[in-house]
matplotlib code that plots the C-alpha trace (Angstrom):
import matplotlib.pyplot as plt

x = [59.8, 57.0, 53.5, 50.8, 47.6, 46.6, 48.7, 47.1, 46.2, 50.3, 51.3, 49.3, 50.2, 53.7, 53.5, 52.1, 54.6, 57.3, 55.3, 55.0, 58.6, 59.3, 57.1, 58.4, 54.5, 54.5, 51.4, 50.2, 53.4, 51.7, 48.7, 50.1, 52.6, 49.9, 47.5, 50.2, 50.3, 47.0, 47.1, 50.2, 48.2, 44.9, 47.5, 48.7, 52.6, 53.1, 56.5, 56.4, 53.1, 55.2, 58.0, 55.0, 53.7, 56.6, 57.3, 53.5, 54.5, 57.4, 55.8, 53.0, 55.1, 56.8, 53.6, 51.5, 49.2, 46.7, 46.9, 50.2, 48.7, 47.3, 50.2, 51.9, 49.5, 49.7, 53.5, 52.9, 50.3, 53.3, 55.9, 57.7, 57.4]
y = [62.4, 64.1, 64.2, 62.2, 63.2, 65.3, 68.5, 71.1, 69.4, 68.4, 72.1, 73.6, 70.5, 71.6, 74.9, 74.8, 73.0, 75.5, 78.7, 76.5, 76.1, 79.3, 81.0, 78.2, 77.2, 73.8, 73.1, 73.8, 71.5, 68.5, 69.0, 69.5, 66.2, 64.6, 65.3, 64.1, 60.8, 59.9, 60.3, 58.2, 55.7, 56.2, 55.3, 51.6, 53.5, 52.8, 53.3, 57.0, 57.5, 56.5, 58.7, 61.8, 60.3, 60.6, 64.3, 65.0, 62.9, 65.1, 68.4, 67.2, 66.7, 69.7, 71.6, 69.8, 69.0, 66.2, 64.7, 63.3, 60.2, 59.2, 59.6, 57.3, 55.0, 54.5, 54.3, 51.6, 49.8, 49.6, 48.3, 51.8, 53.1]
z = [96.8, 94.8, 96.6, 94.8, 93.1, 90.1, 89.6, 91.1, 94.3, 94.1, 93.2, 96.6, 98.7, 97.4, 97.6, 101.5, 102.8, 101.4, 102.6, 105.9, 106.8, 105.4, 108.0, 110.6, 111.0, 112.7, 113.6, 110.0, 108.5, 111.1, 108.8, 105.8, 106.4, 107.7, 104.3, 102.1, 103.8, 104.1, 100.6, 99.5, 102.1, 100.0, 96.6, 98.7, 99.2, 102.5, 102.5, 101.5, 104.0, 106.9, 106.1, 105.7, 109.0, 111.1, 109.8, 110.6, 113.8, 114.6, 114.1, 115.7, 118.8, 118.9, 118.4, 121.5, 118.4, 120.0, 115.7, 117.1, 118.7, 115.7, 113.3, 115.8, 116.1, 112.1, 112.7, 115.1, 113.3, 110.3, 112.7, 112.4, 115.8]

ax = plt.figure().add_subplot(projection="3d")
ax.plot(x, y, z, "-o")
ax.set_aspect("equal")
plt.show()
């Protein structure tokens, strides 16, 4: 699923996510998930911002990050949690 917005914004959105996992950074995937479905959420795609949520949500969780509540309150608030 590509990641909205204008290329170059898409290309280091992209890009971060791969150096993330590559360097097995969670907290900074929570972010970068969580920044790439505030945005498909900005473009009216909720679908594809509550699958970017609950990966935010996820790595969120297994991070301690305190951003977790609030991807799961978006989950909730779009019957997903």
């Amino acid at each position: 699923m590509p990641l909205p917005g204008p290329a170059q914004p898409l290309d280091r959105l992209n890009g971060a996510v791969i150096a993330a996992h590559e360097a097995g950074d969670g907290m900074r995937l929570a972010g970068l998930y969580g920044e790439a479905a505030d945005r498909f959420a900005e473009d009216g795609d909720i679908a594809s911002a509550c699958f970017f949520y609950t990966q935010a949500y996820i790595f969120a969780l297994e991070q301690g990050a305190p951003e977790a509540e609030r991807y799961a309150a978006v989950l909730r608030r779009h019957g997903r949690l």
